[in-house]
C-alpha atoms as a printed R data frame, in Angstrom:
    type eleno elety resid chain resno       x        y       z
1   ATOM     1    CA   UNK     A     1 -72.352 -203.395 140.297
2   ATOM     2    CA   UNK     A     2 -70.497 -201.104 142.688
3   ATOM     3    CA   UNK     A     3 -72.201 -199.262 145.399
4   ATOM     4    CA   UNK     A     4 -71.038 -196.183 146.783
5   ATOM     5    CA   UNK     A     5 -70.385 -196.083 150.329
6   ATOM     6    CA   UNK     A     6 -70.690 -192.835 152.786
7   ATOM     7    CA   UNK     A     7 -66.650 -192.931 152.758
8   ATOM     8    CA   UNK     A     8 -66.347 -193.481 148.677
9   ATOM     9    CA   UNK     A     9 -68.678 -190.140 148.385
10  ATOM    10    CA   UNK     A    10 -66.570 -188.058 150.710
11  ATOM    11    CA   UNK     A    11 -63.179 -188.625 149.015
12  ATOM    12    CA   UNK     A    12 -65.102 -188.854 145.052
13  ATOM    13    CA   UNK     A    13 -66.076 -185.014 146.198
14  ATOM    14    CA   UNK     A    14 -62.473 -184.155 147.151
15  ATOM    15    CA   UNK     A    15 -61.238 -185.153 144.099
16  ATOM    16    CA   UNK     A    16 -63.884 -183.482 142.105
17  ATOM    17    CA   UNK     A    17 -63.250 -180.049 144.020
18  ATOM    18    CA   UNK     A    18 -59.596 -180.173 143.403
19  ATOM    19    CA   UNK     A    19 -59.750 -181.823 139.842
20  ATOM    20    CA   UNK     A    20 -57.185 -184.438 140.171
21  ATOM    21    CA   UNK     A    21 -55.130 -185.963 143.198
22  ATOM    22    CA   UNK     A    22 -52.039 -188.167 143.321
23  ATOM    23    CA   UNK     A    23 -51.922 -191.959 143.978
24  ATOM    24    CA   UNK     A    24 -50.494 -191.028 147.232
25  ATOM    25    CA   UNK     A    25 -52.300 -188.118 147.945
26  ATOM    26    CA   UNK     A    26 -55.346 -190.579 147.674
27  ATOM    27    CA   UNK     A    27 -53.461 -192.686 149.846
28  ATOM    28    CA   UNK     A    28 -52.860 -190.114 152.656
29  ATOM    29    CA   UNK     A    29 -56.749 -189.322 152.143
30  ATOM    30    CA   UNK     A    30 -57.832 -192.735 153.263
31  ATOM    31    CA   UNK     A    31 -55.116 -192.931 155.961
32  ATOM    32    CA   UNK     A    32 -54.120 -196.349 154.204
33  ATOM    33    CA   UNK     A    33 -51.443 -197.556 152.465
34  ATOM    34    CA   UNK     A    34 -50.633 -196.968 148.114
35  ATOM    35    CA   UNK     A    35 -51.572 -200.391 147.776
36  ATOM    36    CA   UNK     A    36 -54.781 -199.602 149.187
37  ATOM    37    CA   UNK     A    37 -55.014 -196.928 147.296
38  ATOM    38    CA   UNK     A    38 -54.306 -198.538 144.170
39  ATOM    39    CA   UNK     A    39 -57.207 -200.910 144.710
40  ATOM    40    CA   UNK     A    40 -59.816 -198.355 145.415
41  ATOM    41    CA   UNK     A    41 -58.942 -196.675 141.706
42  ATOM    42    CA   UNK     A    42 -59.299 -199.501 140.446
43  ATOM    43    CA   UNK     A    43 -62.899 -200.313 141.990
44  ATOM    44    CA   UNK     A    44 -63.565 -196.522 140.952
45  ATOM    45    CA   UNK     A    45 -63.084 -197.473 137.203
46  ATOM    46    CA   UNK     A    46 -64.693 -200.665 137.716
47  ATOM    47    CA   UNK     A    47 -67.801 -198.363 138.491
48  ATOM    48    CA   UNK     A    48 -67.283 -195.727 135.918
49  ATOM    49    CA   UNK     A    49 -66.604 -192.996 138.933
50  ATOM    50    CA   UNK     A    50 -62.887 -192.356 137.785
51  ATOM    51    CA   UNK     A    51 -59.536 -192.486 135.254
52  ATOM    52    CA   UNK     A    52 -56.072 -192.385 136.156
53  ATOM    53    CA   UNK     A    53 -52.464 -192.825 134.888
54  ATOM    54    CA   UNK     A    54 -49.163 -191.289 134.693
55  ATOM    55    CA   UNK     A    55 -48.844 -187.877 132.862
56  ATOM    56    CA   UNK     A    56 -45.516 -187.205 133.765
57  ATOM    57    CA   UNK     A    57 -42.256 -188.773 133.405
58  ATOM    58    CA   UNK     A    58 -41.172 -189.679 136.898
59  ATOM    59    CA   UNK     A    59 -44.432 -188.975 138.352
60  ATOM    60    CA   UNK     A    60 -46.904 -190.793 140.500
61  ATOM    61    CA   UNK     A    61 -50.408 -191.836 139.199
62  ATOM    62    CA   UNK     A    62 -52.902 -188.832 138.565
63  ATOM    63    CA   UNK     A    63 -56.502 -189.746 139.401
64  ATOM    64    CA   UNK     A    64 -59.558 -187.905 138.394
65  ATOM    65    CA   UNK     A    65 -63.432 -188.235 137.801
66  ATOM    66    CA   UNK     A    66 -65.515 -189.145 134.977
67  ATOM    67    CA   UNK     A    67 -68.825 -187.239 134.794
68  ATOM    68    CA   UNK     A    68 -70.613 -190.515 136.297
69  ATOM    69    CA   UNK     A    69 -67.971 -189.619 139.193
70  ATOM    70    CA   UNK     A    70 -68.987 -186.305 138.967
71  ATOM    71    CA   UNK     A    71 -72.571 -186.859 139.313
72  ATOM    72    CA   UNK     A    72 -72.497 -189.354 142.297
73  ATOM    73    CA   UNK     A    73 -70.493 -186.675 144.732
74  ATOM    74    CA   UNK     A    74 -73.140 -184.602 143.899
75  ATOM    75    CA   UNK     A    75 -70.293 -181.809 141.901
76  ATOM    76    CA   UNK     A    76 -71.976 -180.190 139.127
77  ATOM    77    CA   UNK     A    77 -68.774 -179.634 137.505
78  ATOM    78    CA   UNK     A    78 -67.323 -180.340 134.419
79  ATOM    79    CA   UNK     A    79 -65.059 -183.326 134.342
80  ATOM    80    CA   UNK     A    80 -61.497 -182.532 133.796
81  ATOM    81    CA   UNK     A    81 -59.545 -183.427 131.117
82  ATOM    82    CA   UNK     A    82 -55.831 -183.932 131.789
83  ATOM    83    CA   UNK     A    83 -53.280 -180.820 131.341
84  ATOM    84    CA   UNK     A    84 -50.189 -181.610 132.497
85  ATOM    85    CA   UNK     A    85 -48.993 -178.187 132.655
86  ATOM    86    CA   UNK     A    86 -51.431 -177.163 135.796
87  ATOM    87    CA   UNK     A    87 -50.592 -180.456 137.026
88  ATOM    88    CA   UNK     A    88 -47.393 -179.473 139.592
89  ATOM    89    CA   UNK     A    89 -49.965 -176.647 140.882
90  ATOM    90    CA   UNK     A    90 -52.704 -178.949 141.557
91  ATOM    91    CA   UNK     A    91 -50.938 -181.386 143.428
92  ATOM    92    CA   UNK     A    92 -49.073 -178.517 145.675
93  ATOM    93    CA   UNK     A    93 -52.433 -177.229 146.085
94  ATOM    94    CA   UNK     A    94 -53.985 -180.643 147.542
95  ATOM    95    CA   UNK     A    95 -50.713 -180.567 149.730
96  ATOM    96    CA   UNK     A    96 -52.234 -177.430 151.211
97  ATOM    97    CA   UNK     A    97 -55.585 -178.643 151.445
98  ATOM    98    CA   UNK     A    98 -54.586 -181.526 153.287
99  ATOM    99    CA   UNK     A    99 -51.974 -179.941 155.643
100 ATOM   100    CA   UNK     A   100 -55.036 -178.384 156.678
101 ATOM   101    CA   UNK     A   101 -57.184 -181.130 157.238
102 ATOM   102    CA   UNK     A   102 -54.870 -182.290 159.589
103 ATOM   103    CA   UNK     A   103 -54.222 -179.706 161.815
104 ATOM   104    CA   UNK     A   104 -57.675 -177.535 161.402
105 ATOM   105    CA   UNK     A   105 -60.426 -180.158 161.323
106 ATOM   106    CA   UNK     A   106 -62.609 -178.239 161.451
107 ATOM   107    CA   UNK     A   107 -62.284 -175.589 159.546
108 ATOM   108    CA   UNK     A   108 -64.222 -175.774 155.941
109 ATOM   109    CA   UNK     A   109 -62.380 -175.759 152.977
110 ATOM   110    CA   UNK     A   110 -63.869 -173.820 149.943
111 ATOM   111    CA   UNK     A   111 -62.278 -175.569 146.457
112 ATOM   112    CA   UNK     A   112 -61.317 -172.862 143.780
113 ATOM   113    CA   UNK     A   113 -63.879 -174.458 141.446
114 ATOM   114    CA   UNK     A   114 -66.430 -173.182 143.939
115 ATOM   115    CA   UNK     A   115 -64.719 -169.699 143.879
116 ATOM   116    CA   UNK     A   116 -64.871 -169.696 140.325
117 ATOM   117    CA   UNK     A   117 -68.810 -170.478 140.175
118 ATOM   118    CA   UNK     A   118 -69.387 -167.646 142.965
119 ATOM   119    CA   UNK     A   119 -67.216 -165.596 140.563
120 ATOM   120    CA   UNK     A   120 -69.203 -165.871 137.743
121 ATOM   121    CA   UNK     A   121 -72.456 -165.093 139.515
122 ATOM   122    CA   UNK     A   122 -70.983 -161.358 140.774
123 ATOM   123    CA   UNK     A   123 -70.868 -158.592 138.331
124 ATOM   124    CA   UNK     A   124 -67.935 -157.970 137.145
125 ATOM   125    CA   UNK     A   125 -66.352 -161.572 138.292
126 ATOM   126    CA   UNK     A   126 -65.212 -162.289 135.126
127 ATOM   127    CA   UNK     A   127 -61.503 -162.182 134.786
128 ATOM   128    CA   UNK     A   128 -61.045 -161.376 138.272
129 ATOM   129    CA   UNK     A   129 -58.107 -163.779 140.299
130 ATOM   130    CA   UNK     A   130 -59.322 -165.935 142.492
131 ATOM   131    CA   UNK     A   131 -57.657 -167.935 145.607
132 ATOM   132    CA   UNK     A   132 -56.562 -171.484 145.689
133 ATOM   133    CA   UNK     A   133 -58.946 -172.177 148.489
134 ATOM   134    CA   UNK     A   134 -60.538 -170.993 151.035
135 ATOM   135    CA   UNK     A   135 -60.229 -171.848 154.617
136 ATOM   136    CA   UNK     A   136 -63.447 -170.599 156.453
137 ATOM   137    CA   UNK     A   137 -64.397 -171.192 160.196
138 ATOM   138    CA   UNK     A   138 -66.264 -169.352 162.813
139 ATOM   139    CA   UNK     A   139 -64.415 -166.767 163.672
140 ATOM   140    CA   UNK     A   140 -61.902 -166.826 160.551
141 ATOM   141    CA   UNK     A   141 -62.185 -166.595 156.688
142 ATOM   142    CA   UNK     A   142 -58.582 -166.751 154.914
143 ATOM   143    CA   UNK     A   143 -57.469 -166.733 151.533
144 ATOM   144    CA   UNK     A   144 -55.172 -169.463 150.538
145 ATOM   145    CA   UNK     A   145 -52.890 -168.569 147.826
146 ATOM   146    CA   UNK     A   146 -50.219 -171.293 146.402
147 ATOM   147    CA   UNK     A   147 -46.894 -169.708 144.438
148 ATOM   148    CA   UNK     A   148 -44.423 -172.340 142.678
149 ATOM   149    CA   UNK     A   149 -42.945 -169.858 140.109
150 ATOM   150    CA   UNK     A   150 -42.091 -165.816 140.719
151 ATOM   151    CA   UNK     A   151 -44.561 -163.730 139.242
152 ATOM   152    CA   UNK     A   152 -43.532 -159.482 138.556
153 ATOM   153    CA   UNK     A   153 -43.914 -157.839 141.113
154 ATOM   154    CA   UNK     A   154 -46.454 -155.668 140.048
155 ATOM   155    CA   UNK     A   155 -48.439 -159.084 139.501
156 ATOM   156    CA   UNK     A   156 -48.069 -160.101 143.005
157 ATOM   157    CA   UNK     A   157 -48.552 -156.973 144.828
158 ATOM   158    CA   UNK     A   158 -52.105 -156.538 142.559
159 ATOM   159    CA   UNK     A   159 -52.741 -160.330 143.697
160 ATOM   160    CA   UNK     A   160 -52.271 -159.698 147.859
161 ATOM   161    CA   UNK     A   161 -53.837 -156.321 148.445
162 ATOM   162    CA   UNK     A   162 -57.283 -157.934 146.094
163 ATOM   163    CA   UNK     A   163 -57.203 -161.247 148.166
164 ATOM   164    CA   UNK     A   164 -57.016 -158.722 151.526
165 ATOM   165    CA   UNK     A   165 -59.868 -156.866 150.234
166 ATOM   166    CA   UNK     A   166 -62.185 -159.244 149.607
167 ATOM   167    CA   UNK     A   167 -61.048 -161.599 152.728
168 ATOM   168    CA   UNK     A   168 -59.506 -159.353 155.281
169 ATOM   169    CA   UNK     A   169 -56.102 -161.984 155.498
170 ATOM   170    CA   UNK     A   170 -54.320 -164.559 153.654
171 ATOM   171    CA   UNK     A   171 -51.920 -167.325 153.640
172 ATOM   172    CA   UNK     A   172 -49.324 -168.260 151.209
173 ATOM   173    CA   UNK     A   173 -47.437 -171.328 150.805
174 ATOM   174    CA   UNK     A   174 -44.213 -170.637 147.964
175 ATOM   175    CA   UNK     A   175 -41.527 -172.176 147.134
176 ATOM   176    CA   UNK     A   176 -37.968 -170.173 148.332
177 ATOM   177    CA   UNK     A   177 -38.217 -167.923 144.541
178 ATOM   178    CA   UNK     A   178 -41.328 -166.665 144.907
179 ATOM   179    CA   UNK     A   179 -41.501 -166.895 148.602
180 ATOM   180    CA   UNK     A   180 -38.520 -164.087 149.065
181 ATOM   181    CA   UNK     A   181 -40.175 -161.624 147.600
182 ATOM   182    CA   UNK     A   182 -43.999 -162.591 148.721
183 ATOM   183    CA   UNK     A   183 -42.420 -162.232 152.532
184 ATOM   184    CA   UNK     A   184 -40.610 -158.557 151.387
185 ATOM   185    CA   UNK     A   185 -44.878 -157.645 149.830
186 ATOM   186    CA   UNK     A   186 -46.134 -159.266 152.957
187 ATOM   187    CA   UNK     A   187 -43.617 -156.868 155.596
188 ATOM   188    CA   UNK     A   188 -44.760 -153.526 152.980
189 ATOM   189    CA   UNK     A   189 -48.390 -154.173 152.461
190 ATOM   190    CA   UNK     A   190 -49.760 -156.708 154.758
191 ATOM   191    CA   UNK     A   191 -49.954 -155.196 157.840
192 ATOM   192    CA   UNK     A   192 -49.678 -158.400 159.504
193 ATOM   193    CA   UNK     A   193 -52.506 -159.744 157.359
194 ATOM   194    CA   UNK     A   194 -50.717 -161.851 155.321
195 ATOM   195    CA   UNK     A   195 -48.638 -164.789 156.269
196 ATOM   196    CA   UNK     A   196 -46.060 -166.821 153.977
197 ATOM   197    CA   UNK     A   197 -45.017 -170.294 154.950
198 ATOM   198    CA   UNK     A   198 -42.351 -173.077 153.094
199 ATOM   199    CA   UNK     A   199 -44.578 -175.461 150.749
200 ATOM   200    CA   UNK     A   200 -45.543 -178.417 152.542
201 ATOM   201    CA   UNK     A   201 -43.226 -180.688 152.528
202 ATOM   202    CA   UNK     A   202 -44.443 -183.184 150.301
203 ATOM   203    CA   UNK     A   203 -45.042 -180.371 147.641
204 ATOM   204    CA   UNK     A   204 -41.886 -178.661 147.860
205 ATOM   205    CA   UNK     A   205 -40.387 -178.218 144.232
């Protein structure tokens, strides 16, 4: 029998939020090394808490939760089933999360899962886009957006100015396609509301 400690639950809930992280994302969660990180998956299947293996040619190790997993972070999610056409997005997006986590402690990240739920609870939430994350502290609530591929314009322009509505700012993180013309948006409609950064390194196309 397994037992979950304080530490298991707190990184069991971060992959839940974000639906699947990386062997070495994992690794860069526990501030160990891979090979630490490959023996916690493994005592996560051992307890029925988690899956994982490689999706993609060339790729690390994908890990994600079972419902049992699920249900001991306390997520009331559904469990994820592998697509491994979101899964270049996902992992760019837990390189956002936890470029955060290291440089704004203390700031509270909202998953989109959650944004989705709070979604479907407004009127008219259906349908409607919704951020990557959100970063939320005391005096600050940003939209996180995360851009790999260029969208049309018209897309991306209808994408900022309802993210600046609803939050008052936000933050992208592109690679160089879509990032050239998110900065040219950003300098017409932003009104110094909207920032756009490089990837994080470690997500960078």
């Amino acid at each position: 029998m397994v037992r979950a400690s304080a530490r298991d639950l707190e990184m069991l809930r971060f992959v839940g939020e974000q639906y699947t992280v990386t062997l070495p994302q994992l690794a860069r969660l526990m501030g160990r090394s891979e090979h630490a990180a490959r023996c916690l998956r493994s005592r996560w299947a051992r307890a029925g808490w988690a899956q994982g293996r490689a999706l993609l040619v060339g790729e690390p190790v994908f890990i994600w939760l079972t419902r049992r997993g699920l249900r001991a972070a306390g997520l009331e999610y559904r469990a994820w089933r592998p697509n491994p056409g979101a899964l270049a997005h996902i992992a760019a997006v837990n390189e956002v999360r936890l470029y955060f986590a290291g440089r704004r402690p203390e700031a509270l990240w909202v998953c989109e899962r959650e944004l989705a739920r709070e979604a479907k609870r407004e009127l008219g939430g259906f349908g409607a886009h919704r951020a990557d994350g959100l970063l939320v502290s005391d005096d600050f609530e940003v939209a996180i957006e995360v851009e790999l591929t260029q969208k049309r314009r018209a897309r991306a322009e209808l994408v900022m100015r309802e993210q600046m509505a609803r939050y008052g700012s936000v933050v992208y993180f592109a690679a160089p396609g879509p990032r050239r013309m998110l900065e040219r948006l950003a300098a017409e409609l932003g009104g110094g509301r909207v920032e756009v950064h490089p990837l994080p390194g470690k997500a960078e196309p």
